[in-house]
N, C-alpha and C positions, 0 to 999 in steps of 0.2 A: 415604248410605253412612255406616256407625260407624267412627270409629278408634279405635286404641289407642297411647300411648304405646312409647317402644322399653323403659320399666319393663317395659309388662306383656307387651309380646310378649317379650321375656326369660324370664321367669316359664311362660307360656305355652308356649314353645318348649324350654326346660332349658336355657339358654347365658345367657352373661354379659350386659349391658347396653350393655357397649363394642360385645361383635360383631355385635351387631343395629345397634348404629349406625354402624358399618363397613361391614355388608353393605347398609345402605341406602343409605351412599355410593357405593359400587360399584351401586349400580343395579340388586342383584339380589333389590331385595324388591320387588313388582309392586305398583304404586299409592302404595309412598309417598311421603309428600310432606315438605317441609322448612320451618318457621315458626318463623325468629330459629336459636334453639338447640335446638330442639323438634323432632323428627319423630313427624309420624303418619301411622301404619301402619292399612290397612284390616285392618277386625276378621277378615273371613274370608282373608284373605292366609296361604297355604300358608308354613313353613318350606322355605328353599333347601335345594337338595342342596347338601355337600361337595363342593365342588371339587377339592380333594385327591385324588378317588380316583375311576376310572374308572367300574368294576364291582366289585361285591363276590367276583365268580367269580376275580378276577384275583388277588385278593390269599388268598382262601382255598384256592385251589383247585393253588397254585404248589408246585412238585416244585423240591429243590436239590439239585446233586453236591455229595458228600462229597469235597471236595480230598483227602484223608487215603487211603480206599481202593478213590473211584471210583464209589462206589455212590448209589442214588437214596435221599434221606434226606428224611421230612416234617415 
């Protein structure tokens, strides 16, 4: 199996360097592994989902009352 540094899957992925080695702390990159201060990540290891947000329907798709005069506002 190939890895890749948490450089290049940063690069790779469009996020920082830090959060790839955050999210490997947290356990939510599948297969990587941790040597000294080094982590590597298998080369075909998927980008995690966002944790932050459910579904996308949820946040695009939300209807708010207008406090003011009641009505349904997008």
């Amino acid at each position: 199996m190939e890895y890749i540094t948490a450089k290049e899957a940063a690069e790779k992925w469009g996020i920082s360097q830090r959060r790839v080695q955050v999210l490997c702390e947290q356990g939510r990159v599948d297969g990587a592994k941790r040597f000294g201060w080094v982590w590597a990540i298998p080369k075909d290891a998927p980008k995690p989902a966002d944790a932050r947000f459910k579904r996308e329907e949820t946040r695009t798709n939300e209807k708010k009352i207008d406090a003011r005069t009641g009505g349904v506002r997008q």
